[in-house]
Phi, psi and omega in degrees: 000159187265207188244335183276322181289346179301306172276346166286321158322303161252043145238018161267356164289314199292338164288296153302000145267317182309301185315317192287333203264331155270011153091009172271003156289348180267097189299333187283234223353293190305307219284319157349303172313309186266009164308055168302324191256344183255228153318066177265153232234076195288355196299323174313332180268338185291297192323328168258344148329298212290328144287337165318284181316306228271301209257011159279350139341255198303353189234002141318292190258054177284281221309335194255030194247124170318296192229189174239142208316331210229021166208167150321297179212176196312176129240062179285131170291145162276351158262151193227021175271140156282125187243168188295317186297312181297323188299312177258040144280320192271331193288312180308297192298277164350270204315294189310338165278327189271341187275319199259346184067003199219130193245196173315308190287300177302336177325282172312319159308320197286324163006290222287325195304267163242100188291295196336285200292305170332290213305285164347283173311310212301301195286343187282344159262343144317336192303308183306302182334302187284336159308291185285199322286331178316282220277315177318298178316308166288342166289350178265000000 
């Protein structure tokens, strides 16, 4: 294995135990969250506080790091414009999240949990994935 695939393992078990351990694998729970006028559901929000912090945390100290331990240099995005592209990617991401209650990470995650239904989102968002790389492709 390689020095990258070890830390990658684990910080996608650890991600995928976080998620599973806060209840985001549980599609009523996400929708619950967004049920703002019904049942709502505040837990979703401690869960992204609480990453939130972890990583205001960690980008203290990015400026003072030459690189980051496991690769040659930082991969920060250069770009800060809003594009037509980003807006309905993000417009796309919302709606497929408030419906299936489930976004990639907890998707893959719910795998482990309840695969039927997981299994169900997983392949329909791989379906899309592969819709945009389709339609990118014939437009370049």
């Amino acid at each position: 294995m390689s020095r990258i695939t070890v830390p990658s393992l684990i910080s996608g078990t650890l991600f995928g135990a976080g998620l599973a351990l806060g209840g985001m694998t549980n599609p009523a729970r996400v929708r619950g969250f967004l049920d703002i006028f019904g049942a709502w559901d505040p837990t979703l929000a401690f869960v992204m506080g609480g990453a939130v912090i972890v990583m205001a945390i960690a980008w203290r100290f990015v400026p003072r790091m030459a690189a980051p331990l496991l690769d040659e240099h930082f991969h920060l995005p250069t770009r800060s414009d809003l594009t037509p592209r980003l807006i309905g990617g993000a417009a796309l991401f919302g709606i497929g999240w408030g419906v299936a209650g489930l976004c990639p990470g907890p998707g893959i995650a719910a795998l482990v949990i309840e695969p039927a239904s997981a299994a169900i989102f997983v392949v329909a968002m791989l379906a899309g994935m592969a819709l945009v790389r389709l339609f990118e492709g014939a437009g370049a």
